[in-house]
C-alpha positions in Angstrom: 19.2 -0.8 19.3 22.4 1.5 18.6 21.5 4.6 16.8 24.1 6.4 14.2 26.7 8.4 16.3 26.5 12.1 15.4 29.1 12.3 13.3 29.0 9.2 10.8 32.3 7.1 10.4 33.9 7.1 6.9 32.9 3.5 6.6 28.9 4.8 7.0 30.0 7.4 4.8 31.5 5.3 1.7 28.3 2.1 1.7 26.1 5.2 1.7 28.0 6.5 -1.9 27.8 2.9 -2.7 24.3 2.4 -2.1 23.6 6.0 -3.8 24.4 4.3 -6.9 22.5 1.5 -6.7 19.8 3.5 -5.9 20.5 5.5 -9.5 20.3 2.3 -11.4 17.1 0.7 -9.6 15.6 3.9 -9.7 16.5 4.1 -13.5 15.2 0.8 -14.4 11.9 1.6 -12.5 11.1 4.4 -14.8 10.9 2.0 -17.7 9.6 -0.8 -15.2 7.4 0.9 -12.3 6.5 -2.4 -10.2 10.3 -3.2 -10.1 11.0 0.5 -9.2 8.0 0.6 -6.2 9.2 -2.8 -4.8 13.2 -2.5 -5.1 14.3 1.3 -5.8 13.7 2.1 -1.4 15.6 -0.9 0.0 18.8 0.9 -0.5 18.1 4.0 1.6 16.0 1.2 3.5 19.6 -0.4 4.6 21.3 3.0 4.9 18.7 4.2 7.7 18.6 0.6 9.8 22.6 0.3 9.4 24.1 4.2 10.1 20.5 6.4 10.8 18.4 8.6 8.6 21.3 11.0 8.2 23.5 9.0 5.9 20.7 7.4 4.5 19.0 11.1 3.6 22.4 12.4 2.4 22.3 9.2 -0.2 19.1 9.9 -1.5 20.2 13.6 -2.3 22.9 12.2 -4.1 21.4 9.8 -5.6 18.5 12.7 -6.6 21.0 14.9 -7.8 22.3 12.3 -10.3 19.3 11.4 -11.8 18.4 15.1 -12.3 21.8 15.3 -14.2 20.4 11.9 -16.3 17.3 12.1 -17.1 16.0 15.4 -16.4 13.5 17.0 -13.9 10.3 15.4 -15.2 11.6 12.0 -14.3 14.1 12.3 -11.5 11.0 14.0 -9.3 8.5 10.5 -9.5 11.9 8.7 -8.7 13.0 10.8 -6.1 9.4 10.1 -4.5 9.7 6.6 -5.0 12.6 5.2 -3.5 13.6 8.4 -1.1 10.5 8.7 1.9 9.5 5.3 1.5 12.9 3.7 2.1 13.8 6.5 4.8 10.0 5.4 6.7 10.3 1.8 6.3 14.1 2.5 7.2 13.4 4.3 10.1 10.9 2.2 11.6 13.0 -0.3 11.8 15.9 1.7 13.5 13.5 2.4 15.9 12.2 -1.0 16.9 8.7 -0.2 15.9 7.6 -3.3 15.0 6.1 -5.2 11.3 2.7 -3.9 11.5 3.9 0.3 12.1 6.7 0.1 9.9 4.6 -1.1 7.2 1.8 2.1 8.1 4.9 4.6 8.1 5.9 3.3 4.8 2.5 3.9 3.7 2.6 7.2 4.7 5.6 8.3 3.2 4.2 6.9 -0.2 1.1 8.6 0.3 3.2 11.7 1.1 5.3 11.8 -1.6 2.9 10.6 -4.3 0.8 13.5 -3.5 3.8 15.6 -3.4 4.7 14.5 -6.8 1.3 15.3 -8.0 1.4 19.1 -6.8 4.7 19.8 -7.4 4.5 18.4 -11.5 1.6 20.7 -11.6 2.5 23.7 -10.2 6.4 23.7 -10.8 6.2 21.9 -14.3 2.6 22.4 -15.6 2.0 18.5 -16.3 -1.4 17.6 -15.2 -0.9 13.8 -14.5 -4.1 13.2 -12.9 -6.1 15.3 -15.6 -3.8 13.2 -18.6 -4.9 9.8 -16.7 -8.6 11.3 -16.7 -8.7 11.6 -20.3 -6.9 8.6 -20.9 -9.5 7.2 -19.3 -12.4 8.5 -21.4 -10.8 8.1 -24.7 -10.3 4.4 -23.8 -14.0 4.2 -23.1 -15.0 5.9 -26.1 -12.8 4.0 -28.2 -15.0 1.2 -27.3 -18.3 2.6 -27.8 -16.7 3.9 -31.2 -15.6 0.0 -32.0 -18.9 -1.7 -30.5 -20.7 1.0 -33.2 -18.4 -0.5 -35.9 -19.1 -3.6 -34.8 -23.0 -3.3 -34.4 -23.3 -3.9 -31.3 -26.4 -3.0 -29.0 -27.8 0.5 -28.6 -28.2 0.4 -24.7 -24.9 -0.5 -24.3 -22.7 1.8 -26.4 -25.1 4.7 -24.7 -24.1 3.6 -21.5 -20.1 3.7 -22.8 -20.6 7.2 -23.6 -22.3 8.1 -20.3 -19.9 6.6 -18.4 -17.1 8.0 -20.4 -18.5 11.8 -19.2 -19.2 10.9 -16.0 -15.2 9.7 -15.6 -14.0 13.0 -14.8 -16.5 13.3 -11.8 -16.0 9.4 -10.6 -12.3 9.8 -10.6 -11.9 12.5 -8.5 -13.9 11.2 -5.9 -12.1 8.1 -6.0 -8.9 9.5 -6.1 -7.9 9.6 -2.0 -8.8 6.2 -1.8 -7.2 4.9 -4.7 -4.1 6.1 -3.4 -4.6 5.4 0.2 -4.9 1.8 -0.8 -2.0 1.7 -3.4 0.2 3.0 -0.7 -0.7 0.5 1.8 -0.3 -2.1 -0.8 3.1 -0.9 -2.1 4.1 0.0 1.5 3.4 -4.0 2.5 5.3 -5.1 -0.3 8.1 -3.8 -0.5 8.3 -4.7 3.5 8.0 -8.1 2.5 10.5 -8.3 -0.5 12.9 -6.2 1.9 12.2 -9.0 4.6 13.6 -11.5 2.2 16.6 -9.5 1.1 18.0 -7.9 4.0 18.0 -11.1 5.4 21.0 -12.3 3.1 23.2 -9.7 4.5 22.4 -9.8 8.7 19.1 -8.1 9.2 16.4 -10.6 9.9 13.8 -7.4 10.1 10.2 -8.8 12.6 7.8 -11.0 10.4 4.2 -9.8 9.7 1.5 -12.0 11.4 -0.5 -14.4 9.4 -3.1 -12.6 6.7 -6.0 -14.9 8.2 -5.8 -13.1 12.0 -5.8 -9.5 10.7 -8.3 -7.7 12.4 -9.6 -3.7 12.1 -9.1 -2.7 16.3 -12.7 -2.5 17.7 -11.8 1.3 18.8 -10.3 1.8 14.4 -13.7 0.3 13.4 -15.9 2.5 15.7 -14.1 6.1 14.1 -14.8 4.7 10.9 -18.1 3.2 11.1 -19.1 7.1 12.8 -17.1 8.8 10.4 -18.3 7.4 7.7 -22.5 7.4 9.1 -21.8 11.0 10.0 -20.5 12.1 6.5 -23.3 10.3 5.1 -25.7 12.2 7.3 -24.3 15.4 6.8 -23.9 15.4 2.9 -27.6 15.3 3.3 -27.8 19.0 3.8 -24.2 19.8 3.0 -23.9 19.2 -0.9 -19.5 20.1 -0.7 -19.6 16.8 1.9 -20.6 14.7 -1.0 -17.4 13.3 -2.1 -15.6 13.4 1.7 -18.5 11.2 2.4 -18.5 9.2 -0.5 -14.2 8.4 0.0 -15.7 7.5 3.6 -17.7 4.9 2.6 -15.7 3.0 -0.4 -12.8 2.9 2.7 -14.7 1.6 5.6 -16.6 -0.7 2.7 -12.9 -1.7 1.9 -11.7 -2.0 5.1 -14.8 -4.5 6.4 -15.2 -6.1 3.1 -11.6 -7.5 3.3 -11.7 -8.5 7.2 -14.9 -10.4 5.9 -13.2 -12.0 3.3 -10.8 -13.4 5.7 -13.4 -15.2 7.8 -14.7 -17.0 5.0 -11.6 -18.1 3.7 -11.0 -19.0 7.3 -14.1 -21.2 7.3 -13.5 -23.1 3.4 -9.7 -23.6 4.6 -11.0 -25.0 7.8 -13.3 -27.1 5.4 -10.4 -28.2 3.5 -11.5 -26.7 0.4 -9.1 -26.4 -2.1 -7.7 -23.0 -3.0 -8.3 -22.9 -6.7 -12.3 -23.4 -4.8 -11.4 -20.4 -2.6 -10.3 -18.2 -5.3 -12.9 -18.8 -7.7 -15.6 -18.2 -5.2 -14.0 -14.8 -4.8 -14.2 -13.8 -7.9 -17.2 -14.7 -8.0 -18.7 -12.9 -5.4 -16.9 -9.7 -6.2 -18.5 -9.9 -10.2 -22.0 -10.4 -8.4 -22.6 -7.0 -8.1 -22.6 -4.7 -4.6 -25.3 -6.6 -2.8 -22.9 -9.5 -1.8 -19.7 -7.1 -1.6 -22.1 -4.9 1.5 -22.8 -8.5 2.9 -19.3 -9.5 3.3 -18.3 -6.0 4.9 -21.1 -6.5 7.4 -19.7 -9.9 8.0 -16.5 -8.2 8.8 -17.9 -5.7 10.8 -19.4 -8.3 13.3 -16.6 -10.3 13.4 -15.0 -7.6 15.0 -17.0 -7.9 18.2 -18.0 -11.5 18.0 -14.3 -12.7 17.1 -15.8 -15.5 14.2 -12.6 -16.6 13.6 -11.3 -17.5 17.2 -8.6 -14.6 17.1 -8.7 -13.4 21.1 -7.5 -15.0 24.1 -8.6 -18.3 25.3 -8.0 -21.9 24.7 -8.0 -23.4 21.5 -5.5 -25.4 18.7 -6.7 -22.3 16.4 -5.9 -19.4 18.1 -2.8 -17.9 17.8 -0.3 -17.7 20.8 0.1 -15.0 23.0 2.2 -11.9 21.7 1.4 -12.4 18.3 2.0 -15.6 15.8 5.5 -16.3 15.2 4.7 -17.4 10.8 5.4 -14.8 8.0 2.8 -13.3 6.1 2.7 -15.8 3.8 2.0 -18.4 6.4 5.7 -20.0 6.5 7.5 -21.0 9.4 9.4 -18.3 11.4 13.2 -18.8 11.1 15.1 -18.2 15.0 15.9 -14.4 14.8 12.9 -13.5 12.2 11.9 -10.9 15.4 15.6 -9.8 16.4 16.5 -5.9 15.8 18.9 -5.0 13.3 22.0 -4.3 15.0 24.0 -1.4 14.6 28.0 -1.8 13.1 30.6 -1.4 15.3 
């Protein structure tokens, strides 16, 4: 793939002022809409860096910073800033450098992670808004709110008492679920707004490479070991370590994440095999996640094994299920590939 000269042409130069504004509007609208601003606000800068390099595209996103500092102030220009400048500039980037679906999608993730986190600090320390400890106490007046109206109400003893213990436990429970809440938000935002850029970019030249198939996912057998060690050792050590509590606690909701969801896959693999209906499929989920953690530690071991014993028919050999060699050739959403889904953006003459 061609990569930006160093000096960018005045054509790079006027699409990036062009896209800096578009990038002020999305951006705007995704204060007052934050799931339009997660998913749309990057694909700008996203463009910028996959048609001219990250140096025009970075130069737009100063701009288009500067502008919304000028709009609507430093308190809301910052979370904006962070959510449309290193995210579009990762996903950007990967693509620029022919990385591939699945490590465009982890860059992306990082820069969210990044940048959320950077937001965080920098409100705190630079404008003295807590947004963590303000989304703590939303938390626990919400659930004390409902202990107050289940009082009202006369409902039973056992449970407002448990409404009220949960409510001061929130601070403590929070915290410790903090790094994995926004590990997985970032992966989850990071995959979408691939996806939604996947379909756009498309309409002006750049087919971007399609995501294999949900169903053959898989955690890399050398991935699972770290975790699986990580997380025992953590475990292990909190023992005697007190200050390893929470590490080892974010530890074990991940690699319980991670395995719970690879399970989930081979039993939606076996009902769809099955031909049972999805409406079925989804319903059984449900169900099993409101059962309690019992069956949630069940499915993660399934996922675990599955790993190694390949229960859904993933690795190489004969078979109409297995996937073909170099990866499947479907979107994520299991629709046929169009010719040129896995062609490079090309550079502008």
């Amino acid at each position: 793939m061609a990569k930006a000269t160093h000096r960018p042409p005045t054509r790079g130069l006027t699409e990036g002022a062009i896209l800096a504004a578009l990038t002020v509007i999305v951006a705007a609208a995704g204060l007052f809409a934050p799931a339009v601003g997660v998913l749309l606000a990057p694909l700008p800068i996203m463009l910028l860096t996959i048609r001219w390099g990250p140096r025009v595209a970075i130069l737009a996103a100063v701009v288009a910073a500067a502008v919304l500092l000028q709009f609507v102030g430093p308190s809301n220009a910052l979370p904006a800033a962070a959510m449309f400048g290193p995210p579009g500039l990762a996903l950007g980037w990967g693509i620029w450098r022919g990385l591939g679906a699945e490590l465009t999608i982890l860059a992306g993730a990082a820069a969210f992670l990044l940048s959320t986190s950077a937001v965080v600090v920098a409100a705190n320390v630079l404008l003295h808004q807590d947004f963590i400890g303000e989304l703590i106490k939303s938390q626990m007046d919400a659930l004390r709110m409902a202990a107050s109206l289940q009082q009202k109400l006369g409902g039973p003893s056992e449970q407002i008492t448990e409404l009220r213990q949960l409510a001061d436990q929130m601070p403590n429970v929070l915290h410790a679920l903090l790094p994995v809440i926004l590990a997985g938000s970032a992966l989850v935002s990071s995959y979408l707004c691939y996806a939604v850029a996947r379909a756009a970019l498309r309409r002006v030249g750049h087919a971007l490479p399609a995501t294999r198939p949900i169903l053959t996912w898989r955690v890399p057998p050398v991935l699972a070991t770290a975790l699986l060690w990580i997380s025992g050792g953590l475990s292990l050590a909190s023992l005697r370590l007190l200050s390893l509590q929470t590490a080892a606690f974010d530890a074990m909701l991940a690699t319980l994440f991670v395995f719970g969801f690879q399970g989930a896959l081979v039993g939606i693999k076996w009902l769809a095999a099955r031909q049972i209906p999805r409406f079925a499929i989804v319903l059984a989920g449900l169900l099993l996640i409101s059962s309690g953690p019992l069956p949630i530690m069940a499915v993660a071991m399934l996922g675990v094994l599955d790993t190694w014993f390949d229960y859904r028919k993933l690795g190489p050999g004969p078979g109409p299920d297995r996937p073909p060699a170099g990866g499947a050739a479907t979107t994520g959403g299991g629709g046929e590939a169009r010719p040129g889904d896995h062609t490079k953006a090309v550079h502008p003459r």
